[in-house]
Structure formats: C-alpha cells, structure tokens
C-alpha positions in Angstrom: -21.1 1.6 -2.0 -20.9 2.4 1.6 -18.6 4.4 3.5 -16.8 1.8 5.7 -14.1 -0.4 4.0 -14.8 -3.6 2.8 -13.6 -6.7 4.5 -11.0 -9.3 3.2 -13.7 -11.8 3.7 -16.5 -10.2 2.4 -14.9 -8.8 -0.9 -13.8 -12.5 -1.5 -17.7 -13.7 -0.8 -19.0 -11.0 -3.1 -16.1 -11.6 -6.0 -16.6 -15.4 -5.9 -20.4 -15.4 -5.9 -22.9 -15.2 -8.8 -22.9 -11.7 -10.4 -26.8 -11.6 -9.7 -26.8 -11.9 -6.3 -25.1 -8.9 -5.7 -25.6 -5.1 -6.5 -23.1 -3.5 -9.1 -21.8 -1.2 -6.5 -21.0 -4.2 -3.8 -19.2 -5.7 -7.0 -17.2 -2.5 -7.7 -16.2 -2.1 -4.5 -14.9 -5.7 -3.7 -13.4 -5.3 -6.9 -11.7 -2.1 -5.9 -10.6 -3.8 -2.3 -9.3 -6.9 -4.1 -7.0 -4.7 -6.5 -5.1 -2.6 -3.2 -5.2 -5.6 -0.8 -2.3 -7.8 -0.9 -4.0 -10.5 0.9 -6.8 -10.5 -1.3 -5.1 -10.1 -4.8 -2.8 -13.3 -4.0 -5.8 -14.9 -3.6 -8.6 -13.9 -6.3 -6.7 -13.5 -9.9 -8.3 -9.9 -10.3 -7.1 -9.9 -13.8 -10.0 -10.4 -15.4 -12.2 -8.5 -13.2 -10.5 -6.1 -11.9 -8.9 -4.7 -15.3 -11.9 -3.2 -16.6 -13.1 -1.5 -13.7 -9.6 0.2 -13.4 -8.7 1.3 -16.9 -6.1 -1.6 -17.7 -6.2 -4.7 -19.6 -5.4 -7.8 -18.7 -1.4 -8.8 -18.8 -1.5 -10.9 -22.1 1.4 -10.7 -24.8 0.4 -9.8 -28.2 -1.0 -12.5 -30.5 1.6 -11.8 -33.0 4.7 -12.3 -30.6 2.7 -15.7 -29.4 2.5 -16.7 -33.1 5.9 -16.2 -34.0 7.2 -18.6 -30.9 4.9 -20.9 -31.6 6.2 -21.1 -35.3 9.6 -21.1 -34.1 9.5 -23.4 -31.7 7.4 -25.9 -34.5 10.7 -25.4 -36.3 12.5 -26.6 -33.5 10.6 -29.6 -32.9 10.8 -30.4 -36.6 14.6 -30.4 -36.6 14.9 -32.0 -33.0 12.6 -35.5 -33.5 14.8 -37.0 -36.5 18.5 -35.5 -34.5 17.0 -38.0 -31.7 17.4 -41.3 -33.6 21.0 -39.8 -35.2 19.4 -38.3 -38.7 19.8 -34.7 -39.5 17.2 -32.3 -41.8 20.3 -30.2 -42.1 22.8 -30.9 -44.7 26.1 -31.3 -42.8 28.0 -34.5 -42.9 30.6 -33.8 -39.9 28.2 -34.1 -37.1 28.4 -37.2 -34.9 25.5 -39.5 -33.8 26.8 -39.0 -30.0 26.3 -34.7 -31.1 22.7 -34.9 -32.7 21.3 -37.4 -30.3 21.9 -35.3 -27.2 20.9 -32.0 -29.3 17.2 -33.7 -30.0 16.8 -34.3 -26.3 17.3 -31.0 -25.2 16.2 -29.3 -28.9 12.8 -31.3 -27.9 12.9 -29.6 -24.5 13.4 -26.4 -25.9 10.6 -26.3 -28.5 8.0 -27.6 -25.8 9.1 -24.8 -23.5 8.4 -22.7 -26.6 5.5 -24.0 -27.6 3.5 -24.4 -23.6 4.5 -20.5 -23.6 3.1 -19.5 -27.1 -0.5 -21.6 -25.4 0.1 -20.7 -22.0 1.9 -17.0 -21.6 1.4 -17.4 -18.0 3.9 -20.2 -17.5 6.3 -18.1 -19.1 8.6 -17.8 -16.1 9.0 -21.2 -15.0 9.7 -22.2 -19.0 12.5 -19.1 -18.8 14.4 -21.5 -15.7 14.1 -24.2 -17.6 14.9 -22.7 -20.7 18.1 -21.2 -19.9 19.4 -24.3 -18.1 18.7 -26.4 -21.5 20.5 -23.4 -23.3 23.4 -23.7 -21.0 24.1 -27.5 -21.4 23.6 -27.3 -25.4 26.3 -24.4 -24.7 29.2 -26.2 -23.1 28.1 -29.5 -24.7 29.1 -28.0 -28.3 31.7 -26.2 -27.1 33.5 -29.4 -26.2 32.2 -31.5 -29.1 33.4 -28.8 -31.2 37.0 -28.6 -29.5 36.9 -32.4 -30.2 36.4 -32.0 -33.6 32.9 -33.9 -33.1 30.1 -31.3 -35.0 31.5 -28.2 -37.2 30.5 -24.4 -36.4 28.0 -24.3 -39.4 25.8 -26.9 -37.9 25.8 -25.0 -34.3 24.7 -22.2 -36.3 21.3 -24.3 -36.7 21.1 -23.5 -32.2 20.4 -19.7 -32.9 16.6 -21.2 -33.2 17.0 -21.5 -29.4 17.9 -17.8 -28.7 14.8 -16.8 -30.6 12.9 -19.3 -28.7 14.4 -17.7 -25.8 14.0 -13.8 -26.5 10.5 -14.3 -27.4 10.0 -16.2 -24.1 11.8 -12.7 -22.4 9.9 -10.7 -24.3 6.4 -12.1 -23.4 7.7 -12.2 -19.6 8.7 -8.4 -20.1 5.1 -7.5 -21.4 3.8 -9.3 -19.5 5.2 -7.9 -15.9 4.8 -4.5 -17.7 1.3 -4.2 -18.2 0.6 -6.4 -14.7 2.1 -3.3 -12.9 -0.1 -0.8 -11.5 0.8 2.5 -12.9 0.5 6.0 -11.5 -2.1 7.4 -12.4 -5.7 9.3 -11.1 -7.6 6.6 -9.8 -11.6 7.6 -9.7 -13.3 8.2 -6.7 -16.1 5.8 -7.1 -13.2 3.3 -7.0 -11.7 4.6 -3.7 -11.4 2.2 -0.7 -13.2 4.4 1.6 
C-alpha cells in the first residue's frame, strides 16, 4: 500500500475493476478508503467487500427470522385471496361481504410486503411505510365496522397475523441497521487510510 491516501476516483477504479488486474494491497486499500469515505460508500455497496477485510459480516437478518415471515405472511395470503371475492377460511358467520372484501385488499398488501421482505431483506424499510399505513386503515376500518355491528371482535382477532407480519419486518430492520453500524473497535494498521 503506499503512504499517500487513495483517491475517491481511484479507489472506485480499483473496487469496480477485475480482481486480477490489481495487486491485493491496491484492493485493500481502496477497500479501506471506500469503508471511511462518505462519498465513496454511497456509491460502491462495500457490503460485500468491505465486510471481510474489516472483521464484520454483511447486514443480513437470520434465515430463521426470514423463514418465519415468509410463512406468516403465506398465511396471510391464504386467508386474504378467498376474503376478496366475499368467502371466508375462518368460521365466523357475522362478518359482512363489504368487511372481508376490503380486508383481502389490504390483507393481500400486507402479505406481499411480508413476503418481498422475507426475499428481499433490503427493502425492508420502504415495506415498514407501506406496512404501517395498510395496518392503520385495517385499524380504523374495523373499528367502525365493528361500532356498526358489521364483523364481530373474534374475526378481527384473525388481523394479529398483520402485527407479526409487522414485528418481524421491525425486527429484520433492527438487525439489520445493527450490524450495518460501524462499531468501535481497534481497527488494524494495514487497514489505515494513511
């Protein structure tokens, strides 16, 4: 490595060309300049590169967590399709048409937000908007159907699916800013921006 620091643009040229064309220490230190740059790291996803050279894995939720949405949010989808066109998987006989149609629609946008996050834990935040907006509606929406006598407590019951659909979606955004945050600790000197 030398002993001058590494430019934006050169780090960038080094990280984005073939691996052979380079020496390991021109690749450690472009890797070590991308990782404290702030230019740099918005630009190359270091994740992947970067993580092994410092220590740190990448920021991915555990499989099991990803599983359990997934499964969840299959469960969801399974209830929501036939609550579209009025039919219901759950025994209750005091639930209006009007009720289940609406809760398909947004049931059906509530297991997709589960189940792009179980495949794609990086669009986690955007699904959490989205998410909570949907959980909001469904909110008010049965508290006035059920004020107007239009679906009974029992069936809302069936909507806690969408508060595990929505902790595991805060919990893979938790880990996930977690282990993306540099911690404190003794860096190498071979990795030093010098």
């Amino acid at each position: 490595m030398s002993t001058t620091p590494m430019s934006c643009e050169r780090a960038l040229f080094i990280l984005m060309a073939d691996t052979a064309d380079h020496t390991r220490d021109e690749r450690v230190g472009a890797r070590s300049h991308a990782s404290r740059c702030p230019r740099c790291s918005s630009i190359y996803d270091s994740d992947e590169a970067v993580a092994p050279t410092i220590g740190r894995g990448p920021p991915e939720s555990p499989a099991s967590l990803r599983i359990g949405l997934a499964v969840v949010a299959a469960i969801q989808l399974v209830l929501a399709v036939p609550w579209l066109f009025g039919h219901s998987l759950v025994p209750d006989a005091h639930v209006e048409v009007s009720h289940l149609t609406r809760d398909g629609a947004l049931g059906l946008v509530i297991a997709g937000l589960g189940l792009v996050t179980a495949w794609r834990p990086r669009y986690v935040n955007s699904a959490m908007l989205i998410g909570l907006v949907v959980f909001a509606a469904q909110l008010v929406a049965g508290l006035v159907d059920h004020e107007a006598d239009a679906v009974t407590g029992s069936f809302e019951l069936i909507h806690l699916l969408v508060v595990v659909i929505l902790a595991s979606m805060f919990s893979i955004a938790f880990i996930r800013a977690r282990r993306a945050t540099p911690r404190a600790e003794r860096i190498s000197r071979a990795l030093r921006a010098r």
